[in-house]
C-alpha positions in Angstrom: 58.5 24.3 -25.4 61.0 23.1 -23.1 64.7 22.8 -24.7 66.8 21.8 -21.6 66.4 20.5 -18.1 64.2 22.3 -15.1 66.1 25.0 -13.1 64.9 22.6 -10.2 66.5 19.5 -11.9 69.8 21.3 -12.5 70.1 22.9 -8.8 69.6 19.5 -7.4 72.5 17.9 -9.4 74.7 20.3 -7.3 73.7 18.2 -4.4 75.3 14.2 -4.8 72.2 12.0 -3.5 75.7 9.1 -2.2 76.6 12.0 0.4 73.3 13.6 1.5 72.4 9.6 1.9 75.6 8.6 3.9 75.1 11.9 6.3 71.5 10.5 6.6 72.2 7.7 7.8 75.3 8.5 10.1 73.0 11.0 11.9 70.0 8.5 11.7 67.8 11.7 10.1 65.4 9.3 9.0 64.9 7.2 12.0 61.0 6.4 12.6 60.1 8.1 9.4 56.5 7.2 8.2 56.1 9.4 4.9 58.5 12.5 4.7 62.4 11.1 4.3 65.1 13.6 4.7 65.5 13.9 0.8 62.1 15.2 0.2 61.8 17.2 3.0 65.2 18.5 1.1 63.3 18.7 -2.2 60.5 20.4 -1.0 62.4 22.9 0.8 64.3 23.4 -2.2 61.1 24.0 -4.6 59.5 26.3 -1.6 63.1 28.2 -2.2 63.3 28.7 -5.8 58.8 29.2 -5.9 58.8 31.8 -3.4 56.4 30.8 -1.3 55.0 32.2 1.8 53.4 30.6 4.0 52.4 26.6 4.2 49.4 27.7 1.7 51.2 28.7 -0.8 53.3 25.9 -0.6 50.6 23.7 -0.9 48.7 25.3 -3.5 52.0 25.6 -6.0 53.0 21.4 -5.3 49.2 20.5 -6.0 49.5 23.3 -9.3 52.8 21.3 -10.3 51.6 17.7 -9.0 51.5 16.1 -12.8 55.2 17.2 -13.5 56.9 16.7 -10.2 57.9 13.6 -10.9 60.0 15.3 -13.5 61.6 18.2 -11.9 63.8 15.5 -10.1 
């Protein structure tokens, strides 16, 4: 059983959500976004990184294996 935190949860905490936010916004990253905002794409990037997946499959195939706990990793 889990004891601690997620590897994913405690790589993220490296990364302060009030900067990664303000740079956002001062390069207007997430102008005309519909669905993906700069801080998943981050998070999903981040998660492909630490999987280590592939190709877009594989990506897909490990976030629909982990769907019910992603929520959770951060």
């Amino acid at each position: 059983m889990n004891q601690g935190k997620f590897v994913f949860s405690q790589v993220i905490e490296f990364i302060p959500r009030y900067w990664f936010d303000k740079l956002v916004k001062q390069y207007k990253g997430d102008w005309h976004v519909k669905n993906l905002t700069s801080y998943n794409h981050l998070l999903h990037l981040l998660f492909v990184q630490l999987t280590g997946c592939d190709s877009l499959r594989d990506i897909c195939l490990c976030l629909e294996a982990h769907s019910k706990i992603l929520y959770h990793l951060g």
